[in-house]
N, C-alpha and C positions, 0 to 999 in steps of 0.2 A: 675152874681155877687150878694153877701149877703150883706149886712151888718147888725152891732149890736152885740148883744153876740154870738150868732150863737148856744144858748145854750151852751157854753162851757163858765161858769164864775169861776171854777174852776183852769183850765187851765188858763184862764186867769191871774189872780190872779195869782197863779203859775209860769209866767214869768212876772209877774210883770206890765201887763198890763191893761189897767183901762176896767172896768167892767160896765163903765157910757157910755166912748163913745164910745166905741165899734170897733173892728177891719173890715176886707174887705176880705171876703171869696171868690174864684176864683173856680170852680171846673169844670173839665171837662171830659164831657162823651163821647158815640163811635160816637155823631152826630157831635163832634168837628171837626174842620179841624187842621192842622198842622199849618196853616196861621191864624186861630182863636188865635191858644195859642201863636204867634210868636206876635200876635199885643197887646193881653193882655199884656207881658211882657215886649213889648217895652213902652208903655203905663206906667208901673207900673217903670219902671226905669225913666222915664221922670220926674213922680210924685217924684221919690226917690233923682231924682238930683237936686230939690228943697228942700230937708228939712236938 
């Protein structure tokens, strides 16, 4: 996980979102597991079912 502009303040700005506090960047490579990205995104819905 990233956070911050992630160098893209651009883009940001471009969808409209703020360039101060910064978004959450998730990426994954061939050392992921299928169960890495399966808990990231339960995770990242849990977080989503609060806001």
């Amino acid at each position: 996980m990233s956070a911050g502009t992630n160098y893209a303040i651009e883009p940001l700005r471009a969808l409209g979102l703020s360039d101060v506090e910064g978004v959450l960047r998730a990426g994954f490579v061939h050392y992921h597991t299928v169960d890495d990205a399966d808990r990231t995104f339960e995770a990242l819905a849990s977080v989503a079912a609060t806001v």
